[in-house]
Every structure is written in C-alpha cells, then in structure tokens.
PyMOL commands that place a pseudoatom at each C-alpha (Angstrom):
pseudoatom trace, name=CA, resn=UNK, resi=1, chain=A, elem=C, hetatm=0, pos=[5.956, -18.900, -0.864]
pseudoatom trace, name=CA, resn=UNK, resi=2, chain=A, elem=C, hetatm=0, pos=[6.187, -16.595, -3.830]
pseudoatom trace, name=CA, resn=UNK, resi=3, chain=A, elem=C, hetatm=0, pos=[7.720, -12.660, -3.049]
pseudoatom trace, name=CA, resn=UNK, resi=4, chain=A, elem=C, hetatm=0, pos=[7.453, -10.141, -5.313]
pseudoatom trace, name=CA, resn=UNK, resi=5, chain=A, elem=C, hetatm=0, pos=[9.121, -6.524, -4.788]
pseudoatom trace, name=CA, resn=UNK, resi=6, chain=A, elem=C, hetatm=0, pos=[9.411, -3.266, -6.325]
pseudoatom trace, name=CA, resn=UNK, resi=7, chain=A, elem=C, hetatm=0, pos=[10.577, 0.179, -5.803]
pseudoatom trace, name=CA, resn=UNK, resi=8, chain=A, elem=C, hetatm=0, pos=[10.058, 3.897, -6.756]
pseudoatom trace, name=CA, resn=UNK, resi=9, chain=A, elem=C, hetatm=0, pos=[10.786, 7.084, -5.889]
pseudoatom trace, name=CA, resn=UNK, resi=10, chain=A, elem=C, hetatm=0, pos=[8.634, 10.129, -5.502]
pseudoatom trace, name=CA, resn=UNK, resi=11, chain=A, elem=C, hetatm=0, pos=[8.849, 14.052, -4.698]
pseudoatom trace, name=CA, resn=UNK, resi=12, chain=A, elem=C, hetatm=0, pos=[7.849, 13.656, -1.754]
pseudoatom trace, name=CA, resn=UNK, resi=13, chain=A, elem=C, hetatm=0, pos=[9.413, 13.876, 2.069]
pseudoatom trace, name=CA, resn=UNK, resi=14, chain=A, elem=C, hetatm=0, pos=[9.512, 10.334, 3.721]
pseudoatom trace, name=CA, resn=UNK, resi=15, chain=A, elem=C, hetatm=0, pos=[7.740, 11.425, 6.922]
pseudoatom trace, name=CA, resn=UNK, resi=16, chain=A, elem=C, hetatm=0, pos=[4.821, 12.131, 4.457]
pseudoatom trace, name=CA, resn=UNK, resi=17, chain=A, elem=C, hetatm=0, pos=[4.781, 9.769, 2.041]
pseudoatom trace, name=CA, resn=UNK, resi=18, chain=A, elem=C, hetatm=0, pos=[4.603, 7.187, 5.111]
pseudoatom trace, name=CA, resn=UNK, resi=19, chain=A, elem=C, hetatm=0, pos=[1.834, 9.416, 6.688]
pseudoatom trace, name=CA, resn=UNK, resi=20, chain=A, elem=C, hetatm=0, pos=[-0.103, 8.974, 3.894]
pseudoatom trace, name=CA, resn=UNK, resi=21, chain=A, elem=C, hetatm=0, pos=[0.649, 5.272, 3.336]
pseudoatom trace, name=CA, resn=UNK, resi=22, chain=A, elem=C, hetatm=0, pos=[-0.127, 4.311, 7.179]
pseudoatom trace, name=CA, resn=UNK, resi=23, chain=A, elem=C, hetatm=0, pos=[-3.605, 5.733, 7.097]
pseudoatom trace, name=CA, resn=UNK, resi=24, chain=A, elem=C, hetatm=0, pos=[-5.877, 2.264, 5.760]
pseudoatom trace, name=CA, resn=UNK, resi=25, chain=A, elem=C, hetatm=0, pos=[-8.468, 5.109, 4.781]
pseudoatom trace, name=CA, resn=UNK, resi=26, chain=A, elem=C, hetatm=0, pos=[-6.026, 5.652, 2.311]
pseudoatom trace, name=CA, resn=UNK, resi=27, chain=A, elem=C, hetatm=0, pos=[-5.869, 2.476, 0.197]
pseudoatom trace, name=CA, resn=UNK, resi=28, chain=A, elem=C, hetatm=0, pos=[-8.911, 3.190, -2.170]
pseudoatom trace, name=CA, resn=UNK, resi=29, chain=A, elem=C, hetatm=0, pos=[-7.192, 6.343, -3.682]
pseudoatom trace, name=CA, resn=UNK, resi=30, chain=A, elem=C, hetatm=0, pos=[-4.330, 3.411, -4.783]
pseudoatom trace, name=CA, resn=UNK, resi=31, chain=A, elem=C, hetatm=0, pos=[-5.397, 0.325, -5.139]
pseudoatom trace, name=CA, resn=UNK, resi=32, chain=A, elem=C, hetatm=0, pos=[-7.831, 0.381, -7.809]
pseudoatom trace, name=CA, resn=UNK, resi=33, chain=A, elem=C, hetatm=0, pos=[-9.759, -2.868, -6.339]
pseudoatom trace, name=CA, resn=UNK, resi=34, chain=A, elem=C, hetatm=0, pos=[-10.243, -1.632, -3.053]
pseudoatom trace, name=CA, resn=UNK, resi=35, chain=A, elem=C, hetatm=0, pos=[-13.664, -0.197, -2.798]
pseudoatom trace, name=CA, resn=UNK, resi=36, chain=A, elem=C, hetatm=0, pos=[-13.846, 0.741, 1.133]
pseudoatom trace, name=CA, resn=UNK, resi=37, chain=A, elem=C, hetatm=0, pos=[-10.964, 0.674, 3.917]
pseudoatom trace, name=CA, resn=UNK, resi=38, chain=A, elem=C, hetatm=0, pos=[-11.574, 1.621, 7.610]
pseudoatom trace, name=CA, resn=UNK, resi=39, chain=A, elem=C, hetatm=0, pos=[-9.924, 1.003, 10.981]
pseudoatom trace, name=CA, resn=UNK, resi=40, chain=A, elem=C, hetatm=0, pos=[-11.994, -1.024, 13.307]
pseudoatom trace, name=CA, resn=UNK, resi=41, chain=A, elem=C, hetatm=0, pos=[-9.332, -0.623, 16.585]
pseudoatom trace, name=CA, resn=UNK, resi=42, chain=A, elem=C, hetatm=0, pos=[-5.683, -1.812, 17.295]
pseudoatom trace, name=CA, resn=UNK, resi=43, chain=A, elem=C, hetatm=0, pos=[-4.219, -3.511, 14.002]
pseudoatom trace, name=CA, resn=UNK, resi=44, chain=A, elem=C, hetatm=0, pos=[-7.903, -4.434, 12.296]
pseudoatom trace, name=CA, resn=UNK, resi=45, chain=A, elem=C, hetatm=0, pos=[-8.701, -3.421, 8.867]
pseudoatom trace, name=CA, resn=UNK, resi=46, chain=A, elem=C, hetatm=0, pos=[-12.414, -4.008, 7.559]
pseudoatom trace, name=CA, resn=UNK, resi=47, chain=A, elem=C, hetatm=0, pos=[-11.902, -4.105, 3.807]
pseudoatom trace, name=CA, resn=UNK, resi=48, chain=A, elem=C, hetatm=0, pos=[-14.283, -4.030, 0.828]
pseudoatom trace, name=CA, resn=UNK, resi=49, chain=A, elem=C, hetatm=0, pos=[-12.748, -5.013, -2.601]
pseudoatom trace, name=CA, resn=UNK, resi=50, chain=A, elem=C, hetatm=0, pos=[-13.913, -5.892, -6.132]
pseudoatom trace, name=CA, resn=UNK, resi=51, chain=A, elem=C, hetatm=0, pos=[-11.945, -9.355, -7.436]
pseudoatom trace, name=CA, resn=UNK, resi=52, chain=A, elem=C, hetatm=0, pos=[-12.520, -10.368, -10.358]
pseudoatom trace, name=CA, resn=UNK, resi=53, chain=A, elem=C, hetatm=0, pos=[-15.961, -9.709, -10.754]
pseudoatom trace, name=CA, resn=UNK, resi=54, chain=A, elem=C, hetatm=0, pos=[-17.242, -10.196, -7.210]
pseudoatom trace, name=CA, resn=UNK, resi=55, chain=A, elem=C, hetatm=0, pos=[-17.321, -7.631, -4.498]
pseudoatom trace, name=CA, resn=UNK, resi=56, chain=A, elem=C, hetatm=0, pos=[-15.649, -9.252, -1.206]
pseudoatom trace, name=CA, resn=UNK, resi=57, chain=A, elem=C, hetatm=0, pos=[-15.191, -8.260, 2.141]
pseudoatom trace, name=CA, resn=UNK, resi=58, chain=A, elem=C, hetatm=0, pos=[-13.431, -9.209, 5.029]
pseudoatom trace, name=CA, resn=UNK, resi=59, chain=A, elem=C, hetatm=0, pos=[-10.752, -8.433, 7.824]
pseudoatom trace, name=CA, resn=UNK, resi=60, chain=A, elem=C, hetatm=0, pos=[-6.640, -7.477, 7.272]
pseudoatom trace, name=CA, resn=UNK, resi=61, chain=A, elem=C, hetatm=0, pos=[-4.629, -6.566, 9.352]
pseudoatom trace, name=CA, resn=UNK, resi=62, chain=A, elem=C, hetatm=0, pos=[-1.805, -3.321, 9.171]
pseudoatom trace, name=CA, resn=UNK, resi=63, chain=A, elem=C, hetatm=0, pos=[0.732, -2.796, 11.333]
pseudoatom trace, name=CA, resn=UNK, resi=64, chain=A, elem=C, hetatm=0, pos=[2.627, 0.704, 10.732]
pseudoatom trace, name=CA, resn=UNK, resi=65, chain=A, elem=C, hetatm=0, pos=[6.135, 1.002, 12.687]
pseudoatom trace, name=CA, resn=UNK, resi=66, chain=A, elem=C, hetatm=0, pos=[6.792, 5.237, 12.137]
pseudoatom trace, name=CA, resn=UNK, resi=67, chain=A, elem=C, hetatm=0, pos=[10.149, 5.781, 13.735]
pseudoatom trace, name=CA, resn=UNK, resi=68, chain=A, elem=C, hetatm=0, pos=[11.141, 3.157, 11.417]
pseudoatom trace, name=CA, resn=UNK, resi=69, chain=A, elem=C, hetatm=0, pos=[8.832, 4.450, 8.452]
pseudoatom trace, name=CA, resn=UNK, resi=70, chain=A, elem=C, hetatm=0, pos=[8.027, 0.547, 7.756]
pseudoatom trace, name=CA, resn=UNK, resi=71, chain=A, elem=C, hetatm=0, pos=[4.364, -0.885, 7.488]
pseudoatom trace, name=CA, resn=UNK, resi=72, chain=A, elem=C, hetatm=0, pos=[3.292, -4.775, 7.289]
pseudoatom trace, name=CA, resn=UNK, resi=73, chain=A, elem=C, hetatm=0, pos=[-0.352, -5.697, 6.682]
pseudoatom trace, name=CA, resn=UNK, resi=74, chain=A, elem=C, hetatm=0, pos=[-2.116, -8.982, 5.597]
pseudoatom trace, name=CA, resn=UNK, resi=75, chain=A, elem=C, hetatm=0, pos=[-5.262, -10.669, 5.073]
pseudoatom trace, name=CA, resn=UNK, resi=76, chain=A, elem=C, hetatm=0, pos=[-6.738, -13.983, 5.948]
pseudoatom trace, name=CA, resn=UNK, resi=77, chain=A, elem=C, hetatm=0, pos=[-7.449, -16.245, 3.659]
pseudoatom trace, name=CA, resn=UNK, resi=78, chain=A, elem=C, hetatm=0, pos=[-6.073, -19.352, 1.015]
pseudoatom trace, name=CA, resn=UNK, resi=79, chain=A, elem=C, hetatm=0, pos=[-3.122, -17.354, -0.775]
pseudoatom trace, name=CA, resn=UNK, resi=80, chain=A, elem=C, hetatm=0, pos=[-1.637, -16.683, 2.765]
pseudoatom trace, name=CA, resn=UNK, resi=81, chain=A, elem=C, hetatm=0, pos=[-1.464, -12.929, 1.163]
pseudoatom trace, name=CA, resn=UNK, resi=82, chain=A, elem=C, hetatm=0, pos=[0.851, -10.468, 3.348]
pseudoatom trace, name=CA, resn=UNK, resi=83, chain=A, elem=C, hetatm=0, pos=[3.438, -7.810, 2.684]
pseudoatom trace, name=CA, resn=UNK, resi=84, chain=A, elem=C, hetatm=0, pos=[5.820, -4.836, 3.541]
pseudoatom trace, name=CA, resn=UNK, resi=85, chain=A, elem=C, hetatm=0, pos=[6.796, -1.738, 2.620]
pseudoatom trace, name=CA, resn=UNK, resi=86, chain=A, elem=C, hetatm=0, pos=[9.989, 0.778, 3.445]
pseudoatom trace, name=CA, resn=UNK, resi=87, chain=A, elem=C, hetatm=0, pos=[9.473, 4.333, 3.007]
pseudoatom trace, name=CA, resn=UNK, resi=88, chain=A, elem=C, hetatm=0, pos=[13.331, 5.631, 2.804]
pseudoatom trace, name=CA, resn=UNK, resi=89, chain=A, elem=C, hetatm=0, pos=[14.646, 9.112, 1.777]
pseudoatom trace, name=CA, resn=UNK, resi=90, chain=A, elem=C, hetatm=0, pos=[16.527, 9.774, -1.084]
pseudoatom trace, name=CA, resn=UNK, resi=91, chain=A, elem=C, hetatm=0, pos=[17.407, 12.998, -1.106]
pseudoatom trace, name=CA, resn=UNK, resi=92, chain=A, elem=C, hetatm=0, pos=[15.780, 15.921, 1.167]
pseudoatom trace, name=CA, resn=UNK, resi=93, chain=A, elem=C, hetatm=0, pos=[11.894, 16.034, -0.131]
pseudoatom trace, name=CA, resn=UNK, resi=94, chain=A, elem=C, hetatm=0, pos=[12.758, 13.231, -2.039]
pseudoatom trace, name=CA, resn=UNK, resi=95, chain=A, elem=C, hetatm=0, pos=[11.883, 9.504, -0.929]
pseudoatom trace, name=CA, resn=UNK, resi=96, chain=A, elem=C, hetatm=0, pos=[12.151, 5.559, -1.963]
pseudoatom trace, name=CA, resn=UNK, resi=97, chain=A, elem=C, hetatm=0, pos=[9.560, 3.227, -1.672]
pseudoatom trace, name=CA, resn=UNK, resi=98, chain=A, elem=C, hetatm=0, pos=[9.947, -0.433, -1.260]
pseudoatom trace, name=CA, resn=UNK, resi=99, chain=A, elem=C, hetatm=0, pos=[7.128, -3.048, -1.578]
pseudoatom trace, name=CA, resn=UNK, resi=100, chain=A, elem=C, hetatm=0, pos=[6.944, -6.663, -1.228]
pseudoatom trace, name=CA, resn=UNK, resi=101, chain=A, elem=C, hetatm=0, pos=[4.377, -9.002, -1.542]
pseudoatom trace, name=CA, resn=UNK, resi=102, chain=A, elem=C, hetatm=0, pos=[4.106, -12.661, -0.095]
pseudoatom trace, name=CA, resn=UNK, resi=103, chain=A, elem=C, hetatm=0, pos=[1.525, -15.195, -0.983]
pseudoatom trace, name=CA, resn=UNK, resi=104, chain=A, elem=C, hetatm=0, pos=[1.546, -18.799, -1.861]
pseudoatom trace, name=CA, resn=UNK, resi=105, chain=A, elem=C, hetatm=0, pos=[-0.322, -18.126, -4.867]
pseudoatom trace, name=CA, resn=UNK, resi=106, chain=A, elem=C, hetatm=0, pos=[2.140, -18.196, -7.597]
pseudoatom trace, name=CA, resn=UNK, resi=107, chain=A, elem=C, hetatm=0, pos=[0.401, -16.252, -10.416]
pseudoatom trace, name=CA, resn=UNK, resi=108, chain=A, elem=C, hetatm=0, pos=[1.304, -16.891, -14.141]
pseudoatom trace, name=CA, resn=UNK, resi=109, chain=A, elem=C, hetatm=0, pos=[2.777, -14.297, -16.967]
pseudoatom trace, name=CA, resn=UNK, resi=110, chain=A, elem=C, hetatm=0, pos=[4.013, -11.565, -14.328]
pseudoatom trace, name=CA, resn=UNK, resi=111, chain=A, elem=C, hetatm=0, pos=[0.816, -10.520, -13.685]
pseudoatom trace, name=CA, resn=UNK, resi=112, chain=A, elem=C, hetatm=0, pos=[1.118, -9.906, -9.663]
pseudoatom trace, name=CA, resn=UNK, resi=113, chain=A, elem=C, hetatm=0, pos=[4.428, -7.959, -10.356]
pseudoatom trace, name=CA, resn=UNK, resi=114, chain=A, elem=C, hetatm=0, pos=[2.803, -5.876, -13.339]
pseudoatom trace, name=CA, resn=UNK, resi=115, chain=A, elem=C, hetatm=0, pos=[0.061, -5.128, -10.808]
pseudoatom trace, name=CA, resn=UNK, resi=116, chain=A, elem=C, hetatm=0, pos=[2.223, -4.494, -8.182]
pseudoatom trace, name=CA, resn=UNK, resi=117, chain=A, elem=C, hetatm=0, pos=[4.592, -2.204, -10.118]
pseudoatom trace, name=CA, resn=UNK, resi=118, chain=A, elem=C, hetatm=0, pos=[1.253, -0.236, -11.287]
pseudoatom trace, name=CA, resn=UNK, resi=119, chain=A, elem=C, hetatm=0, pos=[-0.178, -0.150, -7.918]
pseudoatom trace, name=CA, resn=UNK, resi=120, chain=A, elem=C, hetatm=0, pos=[3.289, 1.356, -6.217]
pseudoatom trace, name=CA, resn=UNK, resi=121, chain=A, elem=C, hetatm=0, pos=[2.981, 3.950, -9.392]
pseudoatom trace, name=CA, resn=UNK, resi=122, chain=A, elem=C, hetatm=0, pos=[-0.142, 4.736, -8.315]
pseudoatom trace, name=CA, resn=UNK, resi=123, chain=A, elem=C, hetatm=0, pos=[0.045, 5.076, -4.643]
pseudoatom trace, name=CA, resn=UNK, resi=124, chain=A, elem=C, hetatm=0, pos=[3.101, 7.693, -5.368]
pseudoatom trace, name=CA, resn=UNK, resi=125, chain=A, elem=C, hetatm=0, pos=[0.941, 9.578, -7.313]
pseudoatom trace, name=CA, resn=UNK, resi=126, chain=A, elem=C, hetatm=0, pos=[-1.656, 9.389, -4.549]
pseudoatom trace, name=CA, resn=UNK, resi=127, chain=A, elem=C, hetatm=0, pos=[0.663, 10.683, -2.235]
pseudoatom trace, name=CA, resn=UNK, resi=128, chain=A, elem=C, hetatm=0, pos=[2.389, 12.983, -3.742]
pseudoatom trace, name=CA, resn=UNK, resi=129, chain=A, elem=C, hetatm=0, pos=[-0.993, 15.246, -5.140]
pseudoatom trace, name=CA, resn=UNK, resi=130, chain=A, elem=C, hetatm=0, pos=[-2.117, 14.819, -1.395]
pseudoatom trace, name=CA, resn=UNK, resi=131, chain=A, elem=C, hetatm=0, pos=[0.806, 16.843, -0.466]
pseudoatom trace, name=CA, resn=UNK, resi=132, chain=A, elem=C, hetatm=0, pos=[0.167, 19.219, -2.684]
pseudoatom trace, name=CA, resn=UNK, resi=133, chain=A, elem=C, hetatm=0, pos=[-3.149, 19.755, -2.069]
pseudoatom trace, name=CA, resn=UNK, resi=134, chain=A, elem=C, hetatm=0, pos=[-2.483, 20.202, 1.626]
pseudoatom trace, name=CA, resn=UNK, resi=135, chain=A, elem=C, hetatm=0, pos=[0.659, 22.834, 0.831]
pseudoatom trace, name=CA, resn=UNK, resi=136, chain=A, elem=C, hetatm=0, pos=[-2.347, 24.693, -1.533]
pseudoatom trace, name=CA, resn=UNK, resi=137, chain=A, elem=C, hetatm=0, pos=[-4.564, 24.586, 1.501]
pseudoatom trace, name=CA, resn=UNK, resi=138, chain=A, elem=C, hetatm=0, pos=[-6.835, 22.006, -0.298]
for i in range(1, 138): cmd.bond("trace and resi %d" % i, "trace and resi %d" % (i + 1))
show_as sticks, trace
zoom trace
C-alpha cells in the first residue's frame, strides 16, 4: 500500500472549511475529474468522473466525523483507493488541511502526489471563495 499526503493552509475558519469539504456535492468544484457527486443515504456516494478518457461511474463511500473536523471516503474497485483528511486551525480564521491518499496502485514520476498537491490547492480555493461569496450574500 502506497500513501501519499499533503498539507496547506487557507484563510479560512476550520468549522467552514470542513463544512464545505463534508458536503460530496462539493467535490466537482475541486477535483477537476469529478463530473457529478450526490448523496444517495447514510455513507453512499454516487459518483460520475472522467479518467483518462472515459467517463465512469460508480459508488464511494464518505464518512465525515465534525466534532473531530476529520473525513474518510473511498471507492471500490482494483487500486483499493481510500483516504483522509484533517481540517485543523492555525490561527483564528485561519486553518490547515491535511490529506492522504491510500491505494495499492503505485503510480510512476510523482504524478499522484503532483495531483494531489494541485487538487488540495484547488479545493482551498474552492472553499475559501465559497466563504466569501456567502459573507457577500452570494
């Protein structure tokens, strides 16, 4: 089993940045594959994605723990694909986030960590223009 992990900080106050994060609706405004995301009950995830060329579907699951602002989610499938993240704060308004991925796919030339250090990035920036929007009334 092969983890990778990386971390960022953001403007943004823990409670929401996990808010954001623990909403599955979410994950198409961060991960640039994901095409469609929506809760189907308990911990079930239907999930549309485009890899590598073909557009798949299929079932995760997520399991958010708030008081603890930590989320775990997975999929099915060959690479045994799961992961974590922490949501801590930094500073007031300020927060660390901490992702790691687990698969037994072992991909060559960095390219899961690139891809994961781009996605975190990305999901920051996500999060942190949603709560501005909503302090602009948007």
């Amino acid at each position: 089993m092969t983890t990778y992990t990386h971390s960022a900080e953001a403007d943004i106050a823990p409670n929401e940045l996990f808010g954001f994060l623990a909403d599955p609706r979410n994950l198409p405004r961060y991960f640039p594959q994901m095409t469609a995301a929506e809760p189907e009950g308990g911990e079930t995830v239907h999930v549309e994605a485009e890899v590598h060329g073909h557009q798949v579907s299929g079932e995760a699951w997520v399991r958010p723990d708030e008081s603890a602002r930590r989320l775990e989610w997975g999929a099915e499938g060959p690479d045994d694909y799961h992961g974590e993240l922490k949501v801590d704060e930094v500073a007031p308004g300020r927060s660390r986030i901490t992702v790691s991925l687990h698969s037994v796919r072992e991909a060559e030339g960095g390219e899961v960590q690139k891809g994961l250090e781009q996605t975190v990035a990305a999901l920051t920036q996500a999060a942190t223009a949603d709560a501005d929007d909503a302090q602009r009334g948007g």
